[in-house]
FIKOLZA-1660 file (N, C-alpha, C; in steps of 0.1 Angstrom, whole numbers, plus 5000, padded with zeros to 4 digits):
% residues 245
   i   px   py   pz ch aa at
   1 6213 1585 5139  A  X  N
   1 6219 1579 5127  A  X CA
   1 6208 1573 5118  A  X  C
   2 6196 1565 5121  A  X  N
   2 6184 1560 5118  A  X CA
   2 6175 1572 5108  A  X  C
   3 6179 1583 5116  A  X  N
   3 6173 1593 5110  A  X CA
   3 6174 1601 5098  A  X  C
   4 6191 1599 5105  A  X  N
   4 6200 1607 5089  A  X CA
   4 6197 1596 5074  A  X  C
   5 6197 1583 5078  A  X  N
   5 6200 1577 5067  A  X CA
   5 6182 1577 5061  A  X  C
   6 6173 1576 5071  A  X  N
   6 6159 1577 5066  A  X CA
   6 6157 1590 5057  A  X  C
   7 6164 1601 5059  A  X  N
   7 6157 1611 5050  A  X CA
   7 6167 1609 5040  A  X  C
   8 6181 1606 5040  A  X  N
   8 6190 1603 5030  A  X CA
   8 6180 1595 5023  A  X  C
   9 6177 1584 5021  A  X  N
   9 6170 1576 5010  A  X CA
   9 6156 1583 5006  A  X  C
  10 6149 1586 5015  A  X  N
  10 6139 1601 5013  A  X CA
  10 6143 1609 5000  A  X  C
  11 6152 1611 5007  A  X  N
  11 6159 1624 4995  A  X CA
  11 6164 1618 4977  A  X  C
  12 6169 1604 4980  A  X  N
  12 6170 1601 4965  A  X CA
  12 6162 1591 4959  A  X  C
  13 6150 1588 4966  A  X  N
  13 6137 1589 4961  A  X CA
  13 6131 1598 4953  A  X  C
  14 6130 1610 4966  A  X  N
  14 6125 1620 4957  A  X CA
  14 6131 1628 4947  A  X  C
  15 6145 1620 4946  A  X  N
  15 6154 1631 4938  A  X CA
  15 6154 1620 4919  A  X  C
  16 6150 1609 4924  A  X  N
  16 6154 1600 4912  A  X CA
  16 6141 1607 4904  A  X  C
  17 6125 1603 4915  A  X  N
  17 6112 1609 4911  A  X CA
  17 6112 1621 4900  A  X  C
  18 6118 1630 4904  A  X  N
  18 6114 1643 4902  A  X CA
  18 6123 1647 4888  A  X  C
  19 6137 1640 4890  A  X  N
  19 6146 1644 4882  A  X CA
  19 6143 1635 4863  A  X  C
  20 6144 1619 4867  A  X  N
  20 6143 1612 4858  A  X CA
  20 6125 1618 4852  A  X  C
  21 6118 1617 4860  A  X  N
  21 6104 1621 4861  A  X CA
  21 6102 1630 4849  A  X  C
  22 6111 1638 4851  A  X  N
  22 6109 1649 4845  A  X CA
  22 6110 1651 4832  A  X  C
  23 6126 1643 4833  A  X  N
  23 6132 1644 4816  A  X CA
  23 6124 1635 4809  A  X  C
  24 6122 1620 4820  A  X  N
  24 6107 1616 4803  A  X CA
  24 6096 1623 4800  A  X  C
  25 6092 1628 4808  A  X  N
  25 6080 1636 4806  A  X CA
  25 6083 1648 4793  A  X  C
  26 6095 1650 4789  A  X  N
  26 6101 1662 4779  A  X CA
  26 6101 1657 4771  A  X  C
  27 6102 1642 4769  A  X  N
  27 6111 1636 4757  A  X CA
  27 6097 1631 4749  A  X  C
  28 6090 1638 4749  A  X  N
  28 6076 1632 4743  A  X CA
  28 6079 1631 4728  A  X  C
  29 6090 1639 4723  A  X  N
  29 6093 1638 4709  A  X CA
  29 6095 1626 4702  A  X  C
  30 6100 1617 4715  A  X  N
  30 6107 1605 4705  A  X CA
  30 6120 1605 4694  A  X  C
  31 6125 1594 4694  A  X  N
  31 6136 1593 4683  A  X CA
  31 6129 1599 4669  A  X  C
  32 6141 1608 4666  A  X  N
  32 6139 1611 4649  A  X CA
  32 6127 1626 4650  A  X  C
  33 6128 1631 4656  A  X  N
  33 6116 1638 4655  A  X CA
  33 6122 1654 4655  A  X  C
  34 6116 1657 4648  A  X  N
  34 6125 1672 4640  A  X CA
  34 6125 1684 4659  A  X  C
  35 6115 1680 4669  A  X  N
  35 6118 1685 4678  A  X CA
  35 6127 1681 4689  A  X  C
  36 6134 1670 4687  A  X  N
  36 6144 1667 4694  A  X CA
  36 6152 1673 4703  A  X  C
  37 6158 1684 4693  A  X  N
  37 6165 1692 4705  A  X CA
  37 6157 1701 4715  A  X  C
  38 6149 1705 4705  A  X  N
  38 6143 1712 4719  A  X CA
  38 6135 1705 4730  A  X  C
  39 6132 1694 4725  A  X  N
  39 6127 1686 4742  A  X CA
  39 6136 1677 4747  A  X  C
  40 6151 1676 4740  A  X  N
  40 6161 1670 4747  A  X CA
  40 6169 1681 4756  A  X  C
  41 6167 1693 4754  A  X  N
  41 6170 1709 4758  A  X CA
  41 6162 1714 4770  A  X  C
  42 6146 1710 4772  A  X  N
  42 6139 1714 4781  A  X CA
  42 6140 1701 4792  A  X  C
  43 6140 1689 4784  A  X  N
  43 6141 1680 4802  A  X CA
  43 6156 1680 4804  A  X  C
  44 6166 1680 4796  A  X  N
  44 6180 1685 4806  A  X CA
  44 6179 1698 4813  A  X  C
  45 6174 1708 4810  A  X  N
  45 6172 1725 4820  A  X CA
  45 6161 1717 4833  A  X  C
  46 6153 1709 4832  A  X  N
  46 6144 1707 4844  A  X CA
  46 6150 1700 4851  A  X  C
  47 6163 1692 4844  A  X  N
  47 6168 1680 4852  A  X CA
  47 6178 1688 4863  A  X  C
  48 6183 1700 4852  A  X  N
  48 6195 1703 4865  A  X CA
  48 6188 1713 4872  A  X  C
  49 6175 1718 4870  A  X  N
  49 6170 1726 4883  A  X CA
  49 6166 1712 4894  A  X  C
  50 6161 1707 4892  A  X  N
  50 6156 1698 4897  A  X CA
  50 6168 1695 4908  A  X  C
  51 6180 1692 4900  A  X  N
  51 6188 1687 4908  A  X CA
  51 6195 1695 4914  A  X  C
  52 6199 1712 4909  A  X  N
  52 6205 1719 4922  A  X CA
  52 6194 1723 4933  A  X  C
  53 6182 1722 4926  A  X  N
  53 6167 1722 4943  A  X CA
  53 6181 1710 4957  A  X  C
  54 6175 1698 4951  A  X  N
  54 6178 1688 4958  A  X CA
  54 6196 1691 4967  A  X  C
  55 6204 1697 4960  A  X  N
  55 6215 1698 4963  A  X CA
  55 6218 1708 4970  A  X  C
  56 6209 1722 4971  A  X  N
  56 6212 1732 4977  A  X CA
  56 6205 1729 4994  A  X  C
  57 6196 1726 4990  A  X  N
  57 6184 1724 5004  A  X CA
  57 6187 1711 5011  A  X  C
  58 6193 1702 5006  A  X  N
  58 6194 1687 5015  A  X CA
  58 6210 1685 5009  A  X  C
  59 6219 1695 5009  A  X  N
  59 6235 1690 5006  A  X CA
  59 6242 1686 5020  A  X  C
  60 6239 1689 5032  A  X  N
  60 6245 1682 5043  A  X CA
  60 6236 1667 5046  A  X  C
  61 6231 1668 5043  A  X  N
  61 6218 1655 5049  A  X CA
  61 6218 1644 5038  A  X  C
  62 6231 1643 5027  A  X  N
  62 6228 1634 5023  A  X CA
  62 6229 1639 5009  A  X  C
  63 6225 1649 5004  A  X  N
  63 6222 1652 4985  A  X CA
  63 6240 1652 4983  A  X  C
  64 6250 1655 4985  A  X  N
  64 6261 1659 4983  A  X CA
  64 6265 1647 4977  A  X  C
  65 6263 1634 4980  A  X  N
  65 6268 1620 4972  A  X CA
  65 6264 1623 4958  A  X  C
  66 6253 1626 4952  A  X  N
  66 6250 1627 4941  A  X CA
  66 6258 1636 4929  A  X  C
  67 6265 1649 4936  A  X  N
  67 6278 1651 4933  A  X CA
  67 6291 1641 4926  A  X  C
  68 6290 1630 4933  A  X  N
  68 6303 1622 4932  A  X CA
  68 6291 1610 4919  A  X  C
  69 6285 1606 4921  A  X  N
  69 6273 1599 4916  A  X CA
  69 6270 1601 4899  A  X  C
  70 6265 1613 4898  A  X  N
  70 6261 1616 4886  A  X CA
  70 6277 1618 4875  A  X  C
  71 6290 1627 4882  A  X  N
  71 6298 1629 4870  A  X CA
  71 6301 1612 4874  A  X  C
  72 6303 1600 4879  A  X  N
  72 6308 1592 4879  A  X CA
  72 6303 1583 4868  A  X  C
  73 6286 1583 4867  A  X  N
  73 6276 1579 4859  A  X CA
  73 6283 1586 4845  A  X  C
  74 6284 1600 4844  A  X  N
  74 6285 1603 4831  A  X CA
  74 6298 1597 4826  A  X  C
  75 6304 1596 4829  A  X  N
  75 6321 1594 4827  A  X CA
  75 6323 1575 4821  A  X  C
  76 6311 1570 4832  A  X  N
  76 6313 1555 4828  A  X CA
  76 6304 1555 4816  A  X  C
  77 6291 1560 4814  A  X  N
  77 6287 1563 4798  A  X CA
  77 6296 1563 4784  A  X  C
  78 6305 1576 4794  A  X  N
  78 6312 1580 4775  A  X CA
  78 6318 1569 4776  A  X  C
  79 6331 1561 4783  A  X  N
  79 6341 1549 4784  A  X CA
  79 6327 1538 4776  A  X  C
  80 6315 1535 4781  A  X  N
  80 6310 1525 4775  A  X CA
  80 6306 1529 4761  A  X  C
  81 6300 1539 4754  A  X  N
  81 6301 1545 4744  A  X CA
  81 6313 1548 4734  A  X  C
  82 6325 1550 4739  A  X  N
  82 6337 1544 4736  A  X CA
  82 6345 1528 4728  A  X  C
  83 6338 1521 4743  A  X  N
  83 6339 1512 4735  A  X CA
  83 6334 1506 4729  A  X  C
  84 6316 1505 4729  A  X  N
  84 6311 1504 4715  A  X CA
  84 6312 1509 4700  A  X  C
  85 6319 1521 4702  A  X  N
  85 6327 1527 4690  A  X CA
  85 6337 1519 4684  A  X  C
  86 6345 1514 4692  A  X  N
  86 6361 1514 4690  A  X CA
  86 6352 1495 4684  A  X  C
  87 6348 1486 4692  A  X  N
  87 6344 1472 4686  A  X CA
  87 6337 1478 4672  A  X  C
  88 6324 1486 4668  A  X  N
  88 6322 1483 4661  A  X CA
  88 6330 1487 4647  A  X  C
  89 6342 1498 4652  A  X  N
  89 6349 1500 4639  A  X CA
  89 6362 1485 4639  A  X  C
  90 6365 1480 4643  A  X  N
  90 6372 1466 4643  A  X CA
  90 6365 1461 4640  A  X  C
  91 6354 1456 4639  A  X  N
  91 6342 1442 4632  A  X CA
  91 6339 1445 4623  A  X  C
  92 6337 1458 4619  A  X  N
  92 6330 1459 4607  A  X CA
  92 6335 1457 4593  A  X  C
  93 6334 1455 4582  A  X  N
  93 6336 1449 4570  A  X CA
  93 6332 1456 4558  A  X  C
  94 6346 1458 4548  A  X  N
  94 6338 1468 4533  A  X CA
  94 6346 1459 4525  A  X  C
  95 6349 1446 4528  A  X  N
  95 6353 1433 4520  A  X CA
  95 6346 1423 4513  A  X  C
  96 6349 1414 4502  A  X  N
  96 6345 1406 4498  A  X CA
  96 6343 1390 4508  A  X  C
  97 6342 1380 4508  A  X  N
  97 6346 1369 4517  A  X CA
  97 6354 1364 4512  A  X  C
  98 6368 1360 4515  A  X  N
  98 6379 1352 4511  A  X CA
  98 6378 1338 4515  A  X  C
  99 6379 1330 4500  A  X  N
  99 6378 1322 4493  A  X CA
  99 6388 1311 4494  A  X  C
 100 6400 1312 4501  A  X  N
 100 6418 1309 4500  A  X CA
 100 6418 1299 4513  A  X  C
 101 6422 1288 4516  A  X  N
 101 6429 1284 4522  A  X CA
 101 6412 1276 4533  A  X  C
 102 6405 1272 4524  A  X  N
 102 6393 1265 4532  A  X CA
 102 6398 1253 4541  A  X  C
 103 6408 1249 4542  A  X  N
 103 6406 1236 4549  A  X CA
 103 6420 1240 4562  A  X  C
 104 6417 1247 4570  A  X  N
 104 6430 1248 4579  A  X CA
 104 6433 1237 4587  A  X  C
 105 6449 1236 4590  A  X  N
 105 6450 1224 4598  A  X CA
 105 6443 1223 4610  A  X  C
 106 6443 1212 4615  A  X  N
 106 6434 1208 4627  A  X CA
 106 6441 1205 4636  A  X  C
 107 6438 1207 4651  A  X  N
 107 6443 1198 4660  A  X CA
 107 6429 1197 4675  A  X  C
 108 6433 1182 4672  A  X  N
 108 6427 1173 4681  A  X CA
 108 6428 1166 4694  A  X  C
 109 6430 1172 4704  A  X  N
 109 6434 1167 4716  A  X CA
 109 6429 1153 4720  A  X  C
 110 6435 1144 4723  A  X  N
 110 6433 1134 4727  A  X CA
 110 6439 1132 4739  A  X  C
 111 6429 1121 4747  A  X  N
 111 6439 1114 4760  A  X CA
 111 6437 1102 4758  A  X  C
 112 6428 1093 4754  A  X  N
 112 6428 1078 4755  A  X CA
 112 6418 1078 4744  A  X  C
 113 6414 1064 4737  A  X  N
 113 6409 1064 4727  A  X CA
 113 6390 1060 4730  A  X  C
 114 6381 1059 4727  A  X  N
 114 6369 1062 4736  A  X CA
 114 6356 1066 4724  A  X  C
 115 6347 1068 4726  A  X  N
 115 6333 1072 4719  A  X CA
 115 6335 1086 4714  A  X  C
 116 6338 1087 4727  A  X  N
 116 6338 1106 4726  A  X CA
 116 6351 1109 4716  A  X  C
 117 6362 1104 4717  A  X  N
 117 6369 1108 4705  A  X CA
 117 6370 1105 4694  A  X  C
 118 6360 1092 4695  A  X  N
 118 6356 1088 4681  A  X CA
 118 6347 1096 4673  A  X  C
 119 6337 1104 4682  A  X  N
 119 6328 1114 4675  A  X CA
 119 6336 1123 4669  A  X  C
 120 6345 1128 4677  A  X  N
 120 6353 1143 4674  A  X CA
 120 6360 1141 4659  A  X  C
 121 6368 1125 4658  A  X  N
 121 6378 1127 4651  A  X CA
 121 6366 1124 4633  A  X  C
 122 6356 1120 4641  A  X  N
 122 6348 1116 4625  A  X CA
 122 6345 1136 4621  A  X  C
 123 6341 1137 4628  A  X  N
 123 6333 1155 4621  A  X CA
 123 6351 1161 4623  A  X  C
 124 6364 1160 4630  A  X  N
 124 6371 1163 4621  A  X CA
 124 6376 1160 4610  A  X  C
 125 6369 1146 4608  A  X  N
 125 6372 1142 4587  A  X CA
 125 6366 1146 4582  A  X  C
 126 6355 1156 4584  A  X  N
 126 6345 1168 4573  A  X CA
 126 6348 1178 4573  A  X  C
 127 6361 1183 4587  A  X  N
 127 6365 1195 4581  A  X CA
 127 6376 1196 4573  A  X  C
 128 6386 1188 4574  A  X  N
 128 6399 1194 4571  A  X CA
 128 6408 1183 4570  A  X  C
 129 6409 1175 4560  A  X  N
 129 6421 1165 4555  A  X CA
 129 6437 1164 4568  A  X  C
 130 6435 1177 4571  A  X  N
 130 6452 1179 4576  A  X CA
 130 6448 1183 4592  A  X  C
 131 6445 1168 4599  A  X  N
 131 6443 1168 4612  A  X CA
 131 6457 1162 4622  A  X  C
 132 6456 1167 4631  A  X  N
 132 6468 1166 4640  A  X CA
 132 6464 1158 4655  A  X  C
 133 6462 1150 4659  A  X  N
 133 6460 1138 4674  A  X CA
 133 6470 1145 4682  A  X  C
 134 6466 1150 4686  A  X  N
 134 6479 1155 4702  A  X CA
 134 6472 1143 4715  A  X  C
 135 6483 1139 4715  A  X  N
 135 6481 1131 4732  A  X CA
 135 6495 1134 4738  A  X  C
 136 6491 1136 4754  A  X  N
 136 6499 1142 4762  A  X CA
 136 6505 1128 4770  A  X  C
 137 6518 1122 4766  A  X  N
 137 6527 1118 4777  A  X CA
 137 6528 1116 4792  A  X  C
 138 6517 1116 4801  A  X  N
 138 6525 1119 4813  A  X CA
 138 6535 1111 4823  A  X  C
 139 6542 1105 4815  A  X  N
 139 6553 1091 4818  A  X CA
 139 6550 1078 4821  A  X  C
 140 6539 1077 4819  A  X  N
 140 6530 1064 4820  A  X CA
 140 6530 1054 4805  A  X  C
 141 6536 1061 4797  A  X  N
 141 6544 1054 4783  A  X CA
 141 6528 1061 4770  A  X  C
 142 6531 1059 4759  A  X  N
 142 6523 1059 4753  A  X CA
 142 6521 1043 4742  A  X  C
 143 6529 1034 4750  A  X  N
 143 6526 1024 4739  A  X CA
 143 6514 1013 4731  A  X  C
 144 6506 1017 4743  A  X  N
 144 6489 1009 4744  A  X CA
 144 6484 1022 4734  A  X  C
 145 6482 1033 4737  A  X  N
 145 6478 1045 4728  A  X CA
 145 6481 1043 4716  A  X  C
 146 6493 1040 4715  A  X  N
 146 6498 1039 4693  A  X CA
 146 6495 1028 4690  A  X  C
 147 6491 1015 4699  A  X  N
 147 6485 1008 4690  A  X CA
 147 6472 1005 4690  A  X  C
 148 6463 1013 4702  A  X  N
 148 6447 1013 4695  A  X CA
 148 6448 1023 4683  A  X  C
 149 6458 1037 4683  A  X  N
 149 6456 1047 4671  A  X CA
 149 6457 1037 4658  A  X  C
 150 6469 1025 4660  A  X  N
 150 6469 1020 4646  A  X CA
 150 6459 1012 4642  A  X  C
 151 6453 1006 4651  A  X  N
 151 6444 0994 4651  A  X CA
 151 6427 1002 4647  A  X  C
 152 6426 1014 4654  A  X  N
 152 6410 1019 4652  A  X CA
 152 6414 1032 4644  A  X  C
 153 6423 1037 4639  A  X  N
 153 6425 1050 4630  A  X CA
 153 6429 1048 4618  A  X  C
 154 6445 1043 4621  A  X  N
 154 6453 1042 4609  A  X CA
 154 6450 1032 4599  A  X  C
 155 6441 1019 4602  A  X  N
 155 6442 1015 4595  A  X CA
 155 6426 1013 4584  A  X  C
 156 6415 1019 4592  A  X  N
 156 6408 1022 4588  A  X CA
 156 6405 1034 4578  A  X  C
 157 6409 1042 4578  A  X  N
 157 6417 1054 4568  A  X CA
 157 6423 1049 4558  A  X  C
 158 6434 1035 4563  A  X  N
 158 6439 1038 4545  A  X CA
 158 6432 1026 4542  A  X  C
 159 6420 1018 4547  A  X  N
 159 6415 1007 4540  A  X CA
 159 6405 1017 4530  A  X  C
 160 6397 1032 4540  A  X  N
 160 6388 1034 4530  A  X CA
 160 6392 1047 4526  A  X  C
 161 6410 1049 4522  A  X  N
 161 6416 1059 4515  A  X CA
 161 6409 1075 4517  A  X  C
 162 6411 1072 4530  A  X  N
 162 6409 1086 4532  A  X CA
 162 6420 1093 4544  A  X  C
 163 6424 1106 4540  A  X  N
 163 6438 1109 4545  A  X CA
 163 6440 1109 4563  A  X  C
 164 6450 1099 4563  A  X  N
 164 6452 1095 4576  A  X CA
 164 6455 1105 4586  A  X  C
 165 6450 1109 4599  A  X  N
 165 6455 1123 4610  A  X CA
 165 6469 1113 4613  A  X  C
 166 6476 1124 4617  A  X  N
 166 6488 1125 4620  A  X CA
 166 6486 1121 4640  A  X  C
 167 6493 1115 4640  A  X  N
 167 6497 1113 4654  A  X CA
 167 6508 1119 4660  A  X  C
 168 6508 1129 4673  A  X  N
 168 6517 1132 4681  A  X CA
 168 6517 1130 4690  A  X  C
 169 6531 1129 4698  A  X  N
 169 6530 1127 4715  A  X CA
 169 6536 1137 4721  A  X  C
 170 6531 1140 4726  A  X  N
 170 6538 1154 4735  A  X CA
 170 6545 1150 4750  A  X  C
 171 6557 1146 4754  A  X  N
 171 6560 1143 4769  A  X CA
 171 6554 1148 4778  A  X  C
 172 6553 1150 4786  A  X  N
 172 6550 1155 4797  A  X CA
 172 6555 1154 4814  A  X  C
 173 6567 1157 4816  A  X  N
 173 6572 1147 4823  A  X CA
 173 6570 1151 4842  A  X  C
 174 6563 1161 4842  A  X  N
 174 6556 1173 4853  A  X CA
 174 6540 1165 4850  A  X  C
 175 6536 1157 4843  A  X  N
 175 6524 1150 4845  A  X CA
 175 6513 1167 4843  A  X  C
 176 6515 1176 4839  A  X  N
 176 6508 1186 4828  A  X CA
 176 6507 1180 4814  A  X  C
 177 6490 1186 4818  A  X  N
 177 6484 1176 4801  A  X CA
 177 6481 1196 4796  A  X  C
 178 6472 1200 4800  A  X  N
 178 6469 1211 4791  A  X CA
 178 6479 1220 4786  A  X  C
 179 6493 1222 4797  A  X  N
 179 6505 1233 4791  A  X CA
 179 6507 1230 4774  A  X  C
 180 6511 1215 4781  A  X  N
 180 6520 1209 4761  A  X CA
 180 6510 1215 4755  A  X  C
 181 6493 1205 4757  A  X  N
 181 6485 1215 4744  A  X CA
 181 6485 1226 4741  A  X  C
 182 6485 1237 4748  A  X  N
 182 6481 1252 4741  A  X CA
 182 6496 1250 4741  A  X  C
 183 6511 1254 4741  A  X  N
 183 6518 1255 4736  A  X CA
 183 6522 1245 4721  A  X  C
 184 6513 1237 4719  A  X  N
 184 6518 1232 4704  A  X CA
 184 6508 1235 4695  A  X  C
 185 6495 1241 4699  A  X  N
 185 6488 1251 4694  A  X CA
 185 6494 1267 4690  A  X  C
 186 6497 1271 4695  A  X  N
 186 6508 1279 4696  A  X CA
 186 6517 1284 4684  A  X  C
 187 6525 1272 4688  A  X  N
 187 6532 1265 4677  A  X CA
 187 6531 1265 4664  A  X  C
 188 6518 1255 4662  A  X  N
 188 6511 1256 4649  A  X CA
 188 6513 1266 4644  A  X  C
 189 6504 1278 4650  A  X  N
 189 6498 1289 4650  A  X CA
 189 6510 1299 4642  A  X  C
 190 6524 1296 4645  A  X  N
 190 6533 1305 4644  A  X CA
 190 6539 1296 4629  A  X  C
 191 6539 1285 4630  A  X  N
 191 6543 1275 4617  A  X CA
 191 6535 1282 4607  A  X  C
 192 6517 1277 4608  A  X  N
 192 6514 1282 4595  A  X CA
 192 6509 1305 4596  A  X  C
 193 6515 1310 4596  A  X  N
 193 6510 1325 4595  A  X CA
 193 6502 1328 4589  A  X  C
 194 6501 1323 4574  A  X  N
 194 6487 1329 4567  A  X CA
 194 6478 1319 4563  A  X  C
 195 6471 1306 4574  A  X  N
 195 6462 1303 4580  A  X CA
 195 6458 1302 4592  A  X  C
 196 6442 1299 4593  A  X  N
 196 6434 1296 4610  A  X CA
 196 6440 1282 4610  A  X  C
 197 6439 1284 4624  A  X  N
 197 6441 1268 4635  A  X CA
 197 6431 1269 4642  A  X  C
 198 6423 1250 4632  A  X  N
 198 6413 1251 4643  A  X CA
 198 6412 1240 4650  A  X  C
 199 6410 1241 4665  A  X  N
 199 6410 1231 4679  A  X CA
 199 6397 1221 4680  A  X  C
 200 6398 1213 4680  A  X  N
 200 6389 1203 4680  A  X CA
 200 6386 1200 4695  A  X  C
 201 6379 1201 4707  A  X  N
 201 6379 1198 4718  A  X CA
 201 6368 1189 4714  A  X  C
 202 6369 1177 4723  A  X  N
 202 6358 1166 4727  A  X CA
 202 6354 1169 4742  A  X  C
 203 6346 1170 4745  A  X  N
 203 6338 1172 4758  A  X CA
 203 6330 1162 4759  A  X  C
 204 6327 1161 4775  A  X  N
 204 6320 1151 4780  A  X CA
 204 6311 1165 4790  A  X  C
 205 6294 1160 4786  A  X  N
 205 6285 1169 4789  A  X CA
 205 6273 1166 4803  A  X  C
 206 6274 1166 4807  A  X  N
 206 6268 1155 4824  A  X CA
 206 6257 1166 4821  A  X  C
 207 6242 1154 4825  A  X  N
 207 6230 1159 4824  A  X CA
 207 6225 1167 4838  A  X  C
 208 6228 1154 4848  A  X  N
 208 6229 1160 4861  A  X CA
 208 6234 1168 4868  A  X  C
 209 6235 1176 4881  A  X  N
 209 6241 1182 4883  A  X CA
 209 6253 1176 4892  A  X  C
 210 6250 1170 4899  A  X  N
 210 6257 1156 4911  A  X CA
 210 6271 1153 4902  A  X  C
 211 6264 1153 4888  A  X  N
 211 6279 1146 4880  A  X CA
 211 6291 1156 4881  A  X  C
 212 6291 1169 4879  A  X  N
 212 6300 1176 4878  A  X CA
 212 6308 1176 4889  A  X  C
 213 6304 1173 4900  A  X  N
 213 6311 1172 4912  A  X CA
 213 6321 1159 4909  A  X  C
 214 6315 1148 4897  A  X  N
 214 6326 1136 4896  A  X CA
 214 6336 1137 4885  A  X  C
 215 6336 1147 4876  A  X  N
 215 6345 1148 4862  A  X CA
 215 6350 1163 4864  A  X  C
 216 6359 1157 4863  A  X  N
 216 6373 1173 4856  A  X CA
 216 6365 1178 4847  A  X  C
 217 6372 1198 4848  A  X  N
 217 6364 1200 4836  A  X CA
 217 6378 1205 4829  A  X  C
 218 6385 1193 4823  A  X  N
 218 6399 1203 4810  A  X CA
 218 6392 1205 4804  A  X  C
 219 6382 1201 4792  A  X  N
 219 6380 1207 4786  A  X CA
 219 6377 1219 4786  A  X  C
 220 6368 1226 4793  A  X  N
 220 6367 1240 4796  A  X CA
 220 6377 1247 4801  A  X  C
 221 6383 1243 4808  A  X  N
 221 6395 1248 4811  A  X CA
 221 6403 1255 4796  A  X  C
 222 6406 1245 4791  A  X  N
 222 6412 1244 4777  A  X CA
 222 6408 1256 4769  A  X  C
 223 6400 1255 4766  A  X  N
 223 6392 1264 4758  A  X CA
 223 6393 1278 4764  A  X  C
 224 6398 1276 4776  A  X  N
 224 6395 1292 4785  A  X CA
 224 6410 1296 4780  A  X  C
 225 6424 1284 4782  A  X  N
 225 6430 1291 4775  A  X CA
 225 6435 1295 4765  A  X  C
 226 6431 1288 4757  A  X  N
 226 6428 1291 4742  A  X CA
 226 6424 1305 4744  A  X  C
 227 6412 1306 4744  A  X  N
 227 6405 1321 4744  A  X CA
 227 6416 1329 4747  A  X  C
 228 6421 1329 4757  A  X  N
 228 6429 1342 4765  A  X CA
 228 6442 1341 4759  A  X  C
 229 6447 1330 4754  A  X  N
 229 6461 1333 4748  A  X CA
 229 6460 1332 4732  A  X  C
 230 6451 1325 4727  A  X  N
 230 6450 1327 4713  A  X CA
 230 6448 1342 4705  A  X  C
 231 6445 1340 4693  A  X  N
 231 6442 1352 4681  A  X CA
 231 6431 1351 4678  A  X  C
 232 6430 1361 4662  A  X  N
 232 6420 1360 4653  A  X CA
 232 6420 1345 4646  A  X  C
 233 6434 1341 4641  A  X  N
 233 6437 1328 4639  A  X CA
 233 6439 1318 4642  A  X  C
 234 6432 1313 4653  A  X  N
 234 6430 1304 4666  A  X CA
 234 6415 1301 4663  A  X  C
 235 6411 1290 4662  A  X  N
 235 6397 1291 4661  A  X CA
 235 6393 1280 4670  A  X  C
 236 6385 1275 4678  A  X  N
 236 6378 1269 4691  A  X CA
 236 6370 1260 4684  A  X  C
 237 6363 1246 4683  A  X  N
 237 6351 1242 4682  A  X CA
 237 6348 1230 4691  A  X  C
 238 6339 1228 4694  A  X  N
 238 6336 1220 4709  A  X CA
 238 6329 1209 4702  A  X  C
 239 6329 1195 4707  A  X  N
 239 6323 1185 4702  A  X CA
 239 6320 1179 4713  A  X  C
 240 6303 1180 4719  A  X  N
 240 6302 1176 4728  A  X CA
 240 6293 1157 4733  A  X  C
 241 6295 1155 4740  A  X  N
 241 6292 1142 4741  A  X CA
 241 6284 1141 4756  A  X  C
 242 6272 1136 4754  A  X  N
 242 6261 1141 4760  A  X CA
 242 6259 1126 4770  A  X  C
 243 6262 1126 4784  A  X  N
 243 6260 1115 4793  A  X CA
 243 6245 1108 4790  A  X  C
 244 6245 1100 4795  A  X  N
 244 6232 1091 4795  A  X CA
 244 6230 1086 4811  A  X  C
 245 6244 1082 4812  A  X  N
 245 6242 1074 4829  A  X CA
 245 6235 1086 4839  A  X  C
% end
């Protein structure tokens, strides 16, 4: 058995050698070069002598995989060639940039009031006037929550007139925080049709590695659903907050 498989790998040594060997050795033309076909024509004819050599003389001992090997290689080519086709005709663009509807509503996930969401909710007051506070309910009341929002949000906003985010509470009564969110994202999403919705996530970013073992990651989480159940009009941005301890 030691033996079979020693000349098996033998054999596609000498078969990778000989075969790939070959065809660069043809391709001396290079891209763009008016002899192309013909030396894309002479190392494919050396490739396939090459390769029925290998296949006729060593097909029980091992060459007969290469059979199943090569059309499997070609086949996964054209599928990847495929779909580099098919993306770059979806991405590509013979449009102007539209101009319309710069400030899409926002939504901001919150859970308790903190640094980190203090960062988030200030750079969401540079994007977009029409921000949305989602905090998730999970039966533990939200009455301490609406009144830091009024005490460190609301009332700072209309002291220095600038348009106040909206507060929402989402129940939760299954103690699920991320469902309510992407479902009132969702929501949004279906409310306004001919705008983006964009998600505001605050993250907390551990320098160490030891830490990750001590913090949840919703945020990522979040974002993963987002990704997978959102659109083109869903839009993601991460606000991250960088540990020190």
């Amino acid at each position: 058995m030691s033996g079979v498989l020693f000349d098996f790998f033998s054999e596609l040594v000498y078969y990778n050698t000989q075969v790939f060997g070959s065809f660069g050795v043809f391709r001396v033309g290079g891209p763009g070069s008016s002899r192309s076909i013909v030396v894309n024509g002479l190392g494919a004819f050396a490739t396939g002598i090459t390769a029925g050599v290998v296949l006729v003389a060593k097909f029980m001992q091992g060459a007969w995989i290469t059979l199943l090997v090569i059309p499997a290689l070609l086949v996964a080519m054209v599928f990847v060639r495929r779909h580099y086709h098919a993306v770059a005709l979806e991405t590509c663009s013979a449009t102007p940039l539209g101009l319309n509807d710069l400030t899409p509503p926002l939504i901001l996930p919150i859970q308790n009031w903190n640094h980190i969401v203090k960062k988030a909710l200030r750079f969401a007051l540079n994007i977009s006037p029409h921000i949305r506070a989602v905090h998730v309910d999970c039966g533990q009341g939200s009455f301490i929550f609406r009144q830091e929002w009024c005490r460190y949000v609301e009332q700072p906003t209309q002291q220095a007139a600038v348009a106040t985010p909206e507060l929402v509470v989402l129940a939760s009564p299954y103690r699920l925080i991320l469902g309510p969110i992407v479902d009132d994202v969702l929501e949004a999403e279906r409310t306004f049709p001919n705008q983006q919705i964009a998600v505001l996530i605050p993250e907390l970013v551990q320098r160490r590695w030891y830490h990750h073992i001590l913090h949840n990651k919703r945020a990522s989480v979040l974002k993963a659903l987002l990704l997978l159940k959102g659109n083109q009009r869903i839009v993601v941005i991460n606000v991250p907050w960088y540990l020190e301890a």
